[in-house]
FIDO-564824 format. One record per residue (C-alpha): residue number from 1; residue in three letters; z, x, y. Coordinates in pm, 1 decimal, padded with zeros to 6 digits. Layout:
BEGIN
NUM	Ala	Z	X	Y
...
***
This chain:
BEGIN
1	Unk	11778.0	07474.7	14548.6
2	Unk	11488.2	07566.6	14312.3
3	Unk	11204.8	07809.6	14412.0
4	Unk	10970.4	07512.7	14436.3
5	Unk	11202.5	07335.1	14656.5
6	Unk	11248.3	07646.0	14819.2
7	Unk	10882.0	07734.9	14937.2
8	Unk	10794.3	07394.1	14990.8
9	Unk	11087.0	07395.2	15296.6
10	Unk	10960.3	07701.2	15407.3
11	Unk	10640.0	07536.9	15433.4
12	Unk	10767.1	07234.1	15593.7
13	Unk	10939.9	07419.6	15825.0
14	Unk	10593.6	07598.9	15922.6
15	Unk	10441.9	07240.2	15934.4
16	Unk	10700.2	07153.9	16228.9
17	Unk	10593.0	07502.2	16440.8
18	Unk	10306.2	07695.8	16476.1
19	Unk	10369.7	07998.1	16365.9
20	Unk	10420.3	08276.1	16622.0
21	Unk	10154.5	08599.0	16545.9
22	Unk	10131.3	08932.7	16708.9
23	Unk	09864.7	09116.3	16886.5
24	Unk	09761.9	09217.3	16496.3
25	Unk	09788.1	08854.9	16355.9
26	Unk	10035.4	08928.7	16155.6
27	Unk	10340.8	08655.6	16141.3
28	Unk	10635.6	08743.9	16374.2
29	Unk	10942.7	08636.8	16129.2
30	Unk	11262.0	08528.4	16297.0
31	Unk	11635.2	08603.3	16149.8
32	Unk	11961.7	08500.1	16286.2
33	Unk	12273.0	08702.5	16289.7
34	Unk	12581.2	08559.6	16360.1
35	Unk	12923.5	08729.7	16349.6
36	Unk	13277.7	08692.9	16470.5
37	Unk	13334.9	08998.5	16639.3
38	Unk	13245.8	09129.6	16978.3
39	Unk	12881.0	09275.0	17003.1
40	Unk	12840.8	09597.7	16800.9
41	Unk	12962.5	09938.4	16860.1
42	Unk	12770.7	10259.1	16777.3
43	Unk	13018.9	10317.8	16514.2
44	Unk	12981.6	10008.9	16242.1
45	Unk	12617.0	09791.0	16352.7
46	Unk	12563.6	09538.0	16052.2
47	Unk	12272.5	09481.3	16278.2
48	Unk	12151.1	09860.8	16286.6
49	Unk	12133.3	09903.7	15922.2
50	Unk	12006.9	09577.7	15859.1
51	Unk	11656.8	09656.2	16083.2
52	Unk	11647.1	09967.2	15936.5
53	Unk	11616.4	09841.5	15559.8
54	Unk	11408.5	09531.5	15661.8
55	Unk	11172.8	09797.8	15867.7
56	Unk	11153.0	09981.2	15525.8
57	Unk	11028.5	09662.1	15331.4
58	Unk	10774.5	09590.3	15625.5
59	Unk	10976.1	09345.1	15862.1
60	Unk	10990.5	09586.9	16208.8
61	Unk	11152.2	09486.9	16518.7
62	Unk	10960.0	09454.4	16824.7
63	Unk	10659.3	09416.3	16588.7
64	Unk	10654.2	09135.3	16374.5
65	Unk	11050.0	09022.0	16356.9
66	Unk	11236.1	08917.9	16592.3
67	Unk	11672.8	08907.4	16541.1
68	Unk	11839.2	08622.3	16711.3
69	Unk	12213.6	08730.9	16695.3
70	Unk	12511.3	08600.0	16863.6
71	Unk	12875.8	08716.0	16865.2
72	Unk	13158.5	08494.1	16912.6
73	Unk	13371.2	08856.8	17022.3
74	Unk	13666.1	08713.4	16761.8
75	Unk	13667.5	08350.1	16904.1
76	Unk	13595.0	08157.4	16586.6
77	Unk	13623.4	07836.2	16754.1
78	Unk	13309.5	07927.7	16939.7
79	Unk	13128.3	08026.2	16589.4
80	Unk	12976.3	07636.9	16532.8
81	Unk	12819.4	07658.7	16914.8
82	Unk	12677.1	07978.8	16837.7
83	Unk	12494.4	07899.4	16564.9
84	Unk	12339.6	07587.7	16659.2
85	Unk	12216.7	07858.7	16908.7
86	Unk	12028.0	08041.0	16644.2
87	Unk	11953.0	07732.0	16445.2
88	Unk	11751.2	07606.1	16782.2
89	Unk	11589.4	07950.5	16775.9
90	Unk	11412.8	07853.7	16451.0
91	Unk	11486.2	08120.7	16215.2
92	Unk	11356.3	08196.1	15901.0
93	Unk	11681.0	08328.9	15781.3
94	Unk	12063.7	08420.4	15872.5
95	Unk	12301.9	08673.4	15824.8
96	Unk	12627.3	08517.5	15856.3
97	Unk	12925.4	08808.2	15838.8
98	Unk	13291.6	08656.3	15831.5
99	Unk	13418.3	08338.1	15607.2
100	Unk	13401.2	08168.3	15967.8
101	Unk	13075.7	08249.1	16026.3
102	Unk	12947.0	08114.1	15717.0
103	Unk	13092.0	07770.2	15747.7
104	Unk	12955.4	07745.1	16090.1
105	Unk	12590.7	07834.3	16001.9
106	Unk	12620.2	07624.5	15705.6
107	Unk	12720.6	07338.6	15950.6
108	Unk	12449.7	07385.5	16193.6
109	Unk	12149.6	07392.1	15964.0
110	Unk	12031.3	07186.3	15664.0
111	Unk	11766.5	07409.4	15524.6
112	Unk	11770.5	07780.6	15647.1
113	Unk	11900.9	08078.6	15374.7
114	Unk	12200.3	08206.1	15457.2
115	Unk	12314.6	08553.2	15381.4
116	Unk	12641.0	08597.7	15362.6
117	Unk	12915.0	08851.5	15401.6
118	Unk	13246.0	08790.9	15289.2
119	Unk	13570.4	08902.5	15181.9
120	Unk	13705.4	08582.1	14956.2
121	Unk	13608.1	08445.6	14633.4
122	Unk	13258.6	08234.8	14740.5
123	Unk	13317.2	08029.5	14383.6
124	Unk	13682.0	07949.8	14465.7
125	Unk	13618.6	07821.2	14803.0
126	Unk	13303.4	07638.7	14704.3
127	Unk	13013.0	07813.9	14888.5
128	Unk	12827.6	07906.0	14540.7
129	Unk	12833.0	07729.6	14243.8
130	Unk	12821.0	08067.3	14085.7
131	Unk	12840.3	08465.1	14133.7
132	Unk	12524.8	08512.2	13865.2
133	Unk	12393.6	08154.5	13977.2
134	Unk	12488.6	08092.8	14366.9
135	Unk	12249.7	07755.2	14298.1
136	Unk	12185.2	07688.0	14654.4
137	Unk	12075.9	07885.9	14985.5
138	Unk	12320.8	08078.2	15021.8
139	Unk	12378.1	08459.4	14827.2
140	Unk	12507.0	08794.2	14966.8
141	Unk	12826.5	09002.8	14992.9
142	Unk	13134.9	08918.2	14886.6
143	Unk	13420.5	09220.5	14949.7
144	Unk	13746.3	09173.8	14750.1
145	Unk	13950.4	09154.9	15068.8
146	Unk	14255.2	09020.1	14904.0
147	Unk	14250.0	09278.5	14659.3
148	Unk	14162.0	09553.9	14922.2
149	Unk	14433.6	09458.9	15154.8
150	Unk	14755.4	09472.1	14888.2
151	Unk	14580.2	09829.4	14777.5
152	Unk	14594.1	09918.5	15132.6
153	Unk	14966.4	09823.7	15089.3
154	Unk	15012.7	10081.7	14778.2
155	Unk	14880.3	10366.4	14902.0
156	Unk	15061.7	10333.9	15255.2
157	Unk	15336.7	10319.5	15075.8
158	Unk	15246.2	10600.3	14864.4
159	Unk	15210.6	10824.1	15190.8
160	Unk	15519.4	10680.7	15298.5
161	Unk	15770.9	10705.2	15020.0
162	Unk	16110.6	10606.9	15209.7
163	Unk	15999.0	10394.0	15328.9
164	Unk	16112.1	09993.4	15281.3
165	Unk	16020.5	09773.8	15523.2
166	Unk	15621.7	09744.0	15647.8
167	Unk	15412.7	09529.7	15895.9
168	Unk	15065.6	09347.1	15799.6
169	Unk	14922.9	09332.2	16130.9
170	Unk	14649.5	08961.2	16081.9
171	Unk	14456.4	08769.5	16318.9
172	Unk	14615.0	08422.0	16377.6
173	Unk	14310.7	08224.6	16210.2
174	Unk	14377.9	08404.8	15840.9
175	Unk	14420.6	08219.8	15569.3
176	Unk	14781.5	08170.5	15451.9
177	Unk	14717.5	08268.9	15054.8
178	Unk	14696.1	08601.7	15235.3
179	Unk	15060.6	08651.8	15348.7
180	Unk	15071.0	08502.2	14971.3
181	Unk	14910.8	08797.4	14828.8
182	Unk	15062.6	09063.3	15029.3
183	Unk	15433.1	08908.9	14956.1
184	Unk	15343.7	08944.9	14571.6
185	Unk	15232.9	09306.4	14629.8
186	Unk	15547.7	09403.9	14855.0
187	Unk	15753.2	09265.5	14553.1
188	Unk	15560.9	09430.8	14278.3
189	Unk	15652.2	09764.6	14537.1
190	Unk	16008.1	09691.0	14610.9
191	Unk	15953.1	09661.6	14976.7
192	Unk	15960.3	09422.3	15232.2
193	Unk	15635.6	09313.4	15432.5
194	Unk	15671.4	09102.9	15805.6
195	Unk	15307.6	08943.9	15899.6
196	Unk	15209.7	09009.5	16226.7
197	Unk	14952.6	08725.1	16334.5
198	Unk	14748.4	08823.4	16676.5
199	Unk	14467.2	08626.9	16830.9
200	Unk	14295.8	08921.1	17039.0
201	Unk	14325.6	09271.8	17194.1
202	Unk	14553.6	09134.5	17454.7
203	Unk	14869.4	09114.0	17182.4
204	Unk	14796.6	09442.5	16997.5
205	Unk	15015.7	09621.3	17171.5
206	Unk	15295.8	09366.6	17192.9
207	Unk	15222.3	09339.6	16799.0
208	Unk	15305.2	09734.9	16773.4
209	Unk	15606.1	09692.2	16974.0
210	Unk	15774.2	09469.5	16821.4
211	Unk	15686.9	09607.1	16462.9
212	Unk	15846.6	09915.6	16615.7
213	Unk	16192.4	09752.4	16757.2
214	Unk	16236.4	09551.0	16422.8
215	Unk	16191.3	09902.5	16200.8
216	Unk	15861.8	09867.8	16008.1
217	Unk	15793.3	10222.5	15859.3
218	Unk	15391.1	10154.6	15882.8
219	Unk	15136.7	09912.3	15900.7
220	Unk	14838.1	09775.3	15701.6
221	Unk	14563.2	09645.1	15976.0
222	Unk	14428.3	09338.1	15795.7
223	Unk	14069.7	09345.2	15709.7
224	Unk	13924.7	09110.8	15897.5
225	Unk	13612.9	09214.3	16150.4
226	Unk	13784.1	09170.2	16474.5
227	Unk	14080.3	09391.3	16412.7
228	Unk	13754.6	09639.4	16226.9
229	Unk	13558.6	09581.3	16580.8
230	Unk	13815.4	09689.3	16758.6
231	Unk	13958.7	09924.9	16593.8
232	Unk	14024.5	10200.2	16848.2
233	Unk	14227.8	09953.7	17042.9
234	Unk	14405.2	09906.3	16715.4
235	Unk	14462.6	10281.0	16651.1
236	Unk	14557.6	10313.8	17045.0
237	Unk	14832.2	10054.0	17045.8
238	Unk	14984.1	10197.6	16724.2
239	Unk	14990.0	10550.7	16808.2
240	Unk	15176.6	10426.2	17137.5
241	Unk	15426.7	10282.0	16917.1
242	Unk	15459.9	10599.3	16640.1
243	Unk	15342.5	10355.4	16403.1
244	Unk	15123.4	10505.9	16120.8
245	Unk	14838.1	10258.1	16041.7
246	Unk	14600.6	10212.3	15692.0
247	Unk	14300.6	10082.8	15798.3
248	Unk	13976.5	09897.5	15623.4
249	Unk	13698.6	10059.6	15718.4
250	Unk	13629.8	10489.0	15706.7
251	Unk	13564.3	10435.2	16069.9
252	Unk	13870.6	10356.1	16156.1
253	Unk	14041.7	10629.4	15987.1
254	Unk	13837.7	10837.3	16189.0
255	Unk	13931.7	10690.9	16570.0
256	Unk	14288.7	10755.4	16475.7
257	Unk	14447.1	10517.5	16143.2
258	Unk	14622.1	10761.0	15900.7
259	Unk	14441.0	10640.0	15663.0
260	Unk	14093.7	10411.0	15596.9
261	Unk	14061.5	10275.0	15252.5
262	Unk	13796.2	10007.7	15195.7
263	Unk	13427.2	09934.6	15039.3
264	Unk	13134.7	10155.1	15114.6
265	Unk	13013.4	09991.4	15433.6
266	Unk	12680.5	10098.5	15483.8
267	Unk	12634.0	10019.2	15110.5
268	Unk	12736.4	09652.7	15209.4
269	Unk	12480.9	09669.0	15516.6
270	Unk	12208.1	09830.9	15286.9
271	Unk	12252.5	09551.4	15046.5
272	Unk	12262.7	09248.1	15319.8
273	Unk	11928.1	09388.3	15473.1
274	Unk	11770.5	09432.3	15118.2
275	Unk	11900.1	09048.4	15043.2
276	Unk	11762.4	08934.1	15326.2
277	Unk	11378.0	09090.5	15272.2
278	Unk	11400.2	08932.2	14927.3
279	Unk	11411.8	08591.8	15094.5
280	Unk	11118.0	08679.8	15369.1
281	Unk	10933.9	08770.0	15138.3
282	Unk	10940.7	08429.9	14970.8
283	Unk	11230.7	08460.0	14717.1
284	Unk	11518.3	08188.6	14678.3
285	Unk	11848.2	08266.8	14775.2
286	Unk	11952.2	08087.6	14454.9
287	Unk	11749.9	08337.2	14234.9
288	Unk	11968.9	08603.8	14376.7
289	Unk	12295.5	08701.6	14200.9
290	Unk	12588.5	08743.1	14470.7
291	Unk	12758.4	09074.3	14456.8
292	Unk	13114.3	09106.7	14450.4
293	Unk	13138.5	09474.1	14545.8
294	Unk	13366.4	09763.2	14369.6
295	Unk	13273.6	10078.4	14540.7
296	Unk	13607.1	10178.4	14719.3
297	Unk	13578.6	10507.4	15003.3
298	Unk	13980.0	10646.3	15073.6
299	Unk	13955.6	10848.1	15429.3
300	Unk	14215.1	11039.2	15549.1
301	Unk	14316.0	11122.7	15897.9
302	Unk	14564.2	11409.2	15860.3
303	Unk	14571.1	11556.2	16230.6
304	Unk	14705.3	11176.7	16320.7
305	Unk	14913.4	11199.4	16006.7
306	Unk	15057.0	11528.7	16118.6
307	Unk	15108.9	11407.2	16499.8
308	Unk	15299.3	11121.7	16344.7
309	Unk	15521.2	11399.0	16125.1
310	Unk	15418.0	11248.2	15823.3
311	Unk	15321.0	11459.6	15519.0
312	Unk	15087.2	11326.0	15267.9
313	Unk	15071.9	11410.9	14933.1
314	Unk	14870.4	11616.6	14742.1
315	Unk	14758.7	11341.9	14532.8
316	Unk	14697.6	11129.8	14806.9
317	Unk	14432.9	11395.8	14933.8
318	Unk	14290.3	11476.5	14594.6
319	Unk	14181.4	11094.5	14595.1
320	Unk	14023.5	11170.5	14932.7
321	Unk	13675.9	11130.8	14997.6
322	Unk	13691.5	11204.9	15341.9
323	Unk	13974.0	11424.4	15487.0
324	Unk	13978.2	11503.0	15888.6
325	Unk	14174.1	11774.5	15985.8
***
């Protein structure tokens, strides 16, 4: 979509509504945020962050925005529902986090920008025409997930040198290039990886189990934001099982995964919030480059490393950005 085009929806769109106005008269903007994880925890709020930037560039809740979000708490079947929700909300804008999400909002709505946040290849899959020219309404984040989760492989197996035979713990709605990717890292290794698929809390720790009674030596959590959202349940259910975990997200590492290797998250949240004033503020979506982002954060966890009797490396620690002893 071209500016023109762009501004002239925006201005249709105000033709169909009166616009709402605070006690000030200024215009009270409206954003969606949809994502398929449970509601957020203290510990990783895309929504938090995103406020905070969007109160920096002049868009304050409780003021003069209001955030319509909705969480479909890792049902992605419920994702389409949920965002004709916010699309009968009338937003000016979304924030869509997940592949699943995405497709959903894109689904629901004909016009409204959509700020994504995603951890495929938005080219490959067809949501952009390109990363320098997304050509639509869609831009945002795209994390190299694929890439992410077989380096989550090599460094596990790093900390755990003998051993030969891993786990890749997934939620059942992954994509199967995936278990593709992580079978071409285990073979680049020498090892041998067993997917794990779950659909909720309720199987982690029959996941753990029976990665523990068939001999996997670790596990890598997939990245995906259910397993993220819930990742002291995650870090629970392994530890019950003597399983040593590498996680996504710094977080993680920090509720009790040996190890959390992953992108700078509240870079990622900075950027989505900063993406998203750019487009209140009147700017298209297509005019905005999508990121593909490089900046990697390796957290260590070495009192759950040394409950688990493993002994990391020194190199492994001298790569360390965070170490918690």
């Amino acid at each position: 979509m071209r500016r023109r085009e762009f501004i002239t929806c925006l201005a249709g769109m105000a033709a169909m509504r009166p616009l709402a106005t605070n006690a000030a008269g200024e215009r009270i903007w409206r954003v969606g945020l949809l994502s398929n994880s449970p509601p957020p925890s203290a510990r990783s709020s895309w929504r938090d962050e995103v406020l905070r930037v969007l109160a920096q560039n002049g868009f304050v809740a409780g003021r003069n925005l209001e955030m319509v979000e909705r969480y479909s708490k890792g049902d992605a079947d419920r994702l389409p529902l949920l965002a004709r929700e916010i699309n009968a909300s009338e937003v000016d804008a979304i924030v869509a986090i997940s592949l699943p999400s995405v497709q959903a909002a894109l689904g629901a709505t004909q016009s409204i920008p959509v700020v994504m946040v995603i951890g495929q290849d938005p080219v490959e899959i067809g949501i952009v025409a390109s990363l320098a020219h997304p050509g639509g309404r869609v831009t945002g984040i795209a994390f190299r997930t694929f890439e992410g989760d077989a380096k989550r492989l090599e460094l596990l197996r790093e900390a755990i040198p003998t051993g030969r035979r891993f786990g890749y713990l997934g939620m059942s709605y992954e994509t199967v290039s995936k278990t593709k990717e992580m079978a071409v890292a285990a073979a680049r290794l020498g090892i041998e990886v067993t997917t794990y698929w779950v659909n909720g809390p309720s199987e982690y720790a029959a996941a753990f189990a029976r990665m523990r009674n068939e001999g996997m030596a670790g596990v890598v959590v997939g990245a995906t934001q259910p397993l993220a959202t819930n990742a002291s349940h995650v870090a629970a259910s392994a530890a019950e099982n003597k399983l040593p975990t590498i996680c996504e997200w710094d977080y993680m590492a920090r509720v009790g995964c040996v190890l959390g290797f992953g992108h700078d998250l509240i870079y990622g949240q900075r950027r989505v919030g900063e993406y998203l004033a750019r487009i209140l503020k009147g700017t298209s979506p297509s005019e905005l480059p999508v990121e593909e982002s490089d900046a990697w954060k390796l957290t260590v966890n070495l009192r759950v490393a040394t409950q688990l009797g493993i002994t990391l490396s020194p190199a492994i620690l001298a790569r360390a950005d965070e170490v918690i002893e």
